[in-house]
N, C-alpha and C positions, 0 to 999 in steps of 0.2 A: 870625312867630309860632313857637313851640318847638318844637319835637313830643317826643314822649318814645320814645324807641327800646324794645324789647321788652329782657329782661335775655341774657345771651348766657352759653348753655346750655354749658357744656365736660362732656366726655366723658372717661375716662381714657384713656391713651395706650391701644390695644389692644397686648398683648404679642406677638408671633410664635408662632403652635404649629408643631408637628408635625401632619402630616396620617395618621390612622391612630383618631384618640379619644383620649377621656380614656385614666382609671386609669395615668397617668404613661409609655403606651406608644405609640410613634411611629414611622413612618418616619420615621429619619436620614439626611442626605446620603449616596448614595450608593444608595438605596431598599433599605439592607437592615433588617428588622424584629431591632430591639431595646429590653427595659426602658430609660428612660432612668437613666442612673445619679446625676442630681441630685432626684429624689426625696427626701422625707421621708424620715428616717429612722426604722425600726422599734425599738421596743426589745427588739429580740432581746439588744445586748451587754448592758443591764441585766437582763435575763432570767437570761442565763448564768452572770453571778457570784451571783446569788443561789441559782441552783443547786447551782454548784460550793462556796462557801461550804455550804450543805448536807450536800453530800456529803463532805467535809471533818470537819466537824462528825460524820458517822456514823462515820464512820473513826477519828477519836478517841478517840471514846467505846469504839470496840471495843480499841483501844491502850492504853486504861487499862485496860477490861474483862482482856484481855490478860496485862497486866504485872500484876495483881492476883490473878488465879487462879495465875499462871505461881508466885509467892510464897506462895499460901497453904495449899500441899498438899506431898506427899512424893509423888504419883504422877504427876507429870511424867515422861515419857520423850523422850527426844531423838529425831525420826526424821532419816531419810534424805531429803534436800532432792532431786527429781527434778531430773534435769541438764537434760533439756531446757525447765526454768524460763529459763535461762541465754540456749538459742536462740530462745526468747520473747518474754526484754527484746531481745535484738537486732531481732528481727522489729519491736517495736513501737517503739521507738526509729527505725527507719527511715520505717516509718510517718508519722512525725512530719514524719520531712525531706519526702517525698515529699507529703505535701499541703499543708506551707509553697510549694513549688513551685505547686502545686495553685493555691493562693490568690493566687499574685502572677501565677499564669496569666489567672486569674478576671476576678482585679483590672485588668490589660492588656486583656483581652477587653471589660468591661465601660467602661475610658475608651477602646475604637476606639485602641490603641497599637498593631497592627498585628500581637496576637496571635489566633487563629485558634479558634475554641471548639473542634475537635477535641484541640489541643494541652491544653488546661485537663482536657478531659473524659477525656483518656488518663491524665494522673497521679491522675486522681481517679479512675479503674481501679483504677490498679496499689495507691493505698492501701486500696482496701475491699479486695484481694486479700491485702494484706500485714495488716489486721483481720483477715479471715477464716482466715488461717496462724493467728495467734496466740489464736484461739480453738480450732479445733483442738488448739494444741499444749496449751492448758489441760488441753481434754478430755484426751487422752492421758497427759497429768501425774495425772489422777486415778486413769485405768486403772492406769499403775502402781504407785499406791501400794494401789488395791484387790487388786492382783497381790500383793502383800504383806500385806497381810490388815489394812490402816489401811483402815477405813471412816470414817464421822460421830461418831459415838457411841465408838468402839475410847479414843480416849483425850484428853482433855483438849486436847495438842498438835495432834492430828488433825481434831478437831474446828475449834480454830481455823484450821487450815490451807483444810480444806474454805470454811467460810463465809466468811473474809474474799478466796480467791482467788476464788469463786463470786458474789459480793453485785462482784467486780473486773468479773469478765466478764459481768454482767448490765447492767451499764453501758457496757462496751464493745461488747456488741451494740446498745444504745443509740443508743450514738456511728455506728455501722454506719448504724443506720437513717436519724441525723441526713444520712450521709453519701448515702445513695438519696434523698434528698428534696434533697439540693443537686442533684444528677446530674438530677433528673426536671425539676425547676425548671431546669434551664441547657440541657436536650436540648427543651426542649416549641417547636412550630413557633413561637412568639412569648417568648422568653427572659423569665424575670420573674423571674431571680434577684438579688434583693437582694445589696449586697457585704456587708451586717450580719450578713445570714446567714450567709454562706462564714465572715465574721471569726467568728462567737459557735461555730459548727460545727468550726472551725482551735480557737479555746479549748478549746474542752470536751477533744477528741481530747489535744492535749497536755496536760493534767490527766491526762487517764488515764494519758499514759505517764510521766508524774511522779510519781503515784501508787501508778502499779505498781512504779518503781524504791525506794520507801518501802516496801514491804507485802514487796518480794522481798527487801531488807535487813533489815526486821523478824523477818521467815520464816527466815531463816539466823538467828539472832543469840539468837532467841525457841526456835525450834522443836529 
């Protein structure tokens, strides 16, 4: 006589976790507590060029602004371009190098390549330090063109001078802050810093200092 067997039930394979919880963070071999770095990705990098595209976009617009008054008057006056613009771009330009470092430090730390998150979290010191110079030396750029008696308003060239290097380091403090929020996320007792972040935080920072090498060629050439 037949019998009929019951139907047989399968299961998915279970996958292996980490022992530690969700939200993509685990103890790793070795029991040390970090994000895992195969996580979904955020769209921070799609974030950042639509920003930067943005910004971009404003800066143009003041470029034409710019070359169109610079032509349509006789009371242009040429000023005296502060020197220490000069030790500015150099500041920020280094900037750049030092948190490309920053980000491949990141980048190693976060694939367990046998870099050390002190080491990552020291270059990314030493750039919010070499940010912070170069706002400074902003400020100082303004003192002495007020030492001279160019304010906002004083004249057409001064003016632009003011707003476009001010609307520069409004964004570079910006960038500053991006950079305290990588620092916080990568020192917190359980690390969750995203690599998308470090990368769209690395973008942005070099934009400015591309940026600023355009607007401090502008400022000679214009002013």
């Amino acid at each position: 006589m037949a019998t009929t067997l019951p139907p047989t039930i399968t299961t998915p394979e279970k996958l292996p976790t980490y022992a530690g919880g969700g939200n993509g963070i685990g103890r790793l071999p070795g029991g040390e507590l970090r994000a895992l770095a195969d996580r979904p990705p955020e769209p921070a990098r799609t974030g950042i060029w639509v920003a930067l595209a943005g910004i971009a976009m404003m800066f143009a617009a003041l470029t034409s602004a710019l070359v169109v008054r610079h032509g349509s008057g006789n009371d242009w006056q040429n000023i005296l371009i502060p020197r220490i613009l000069y030790w500015n771009t150099a500041v920020l330009i280094l900037s750049s190098v030092t948190l490309e470092v920053a980000r491949r430090r990141v980048a190693g730390y976060i694939r367990r390549e046998g870099v050390r998150r002190a080491q990552a979290m020291q270059w990314l010191l030493v750039t919010l330090a070499l940010g912070l110079a170069f706002v400074a030396g902003q400020y100082l750029a303004w003192l002495q063109l007020r030492a001279e008696g160019l304010y906002l308003p004083t004249n057409p060239n001064s003016s632009f001078f003011y707003v476009l290097t001010g609307l520069h380091v409004i964004h570079v403090i910006g960038g500053l802050g991006g950079l305290l929020r990588v620092m916080y996320l990568l020192s917190s007792p359980v690390p969750v810093l995203r690599k998308s972040t470090m990368d769209a935080t690395s973008y942005y920072w070099h934009f400015m200092g591309v940026l600023w090498v355009y607007l401090l060629l502008l400022v000679c050439f214009a002013l």
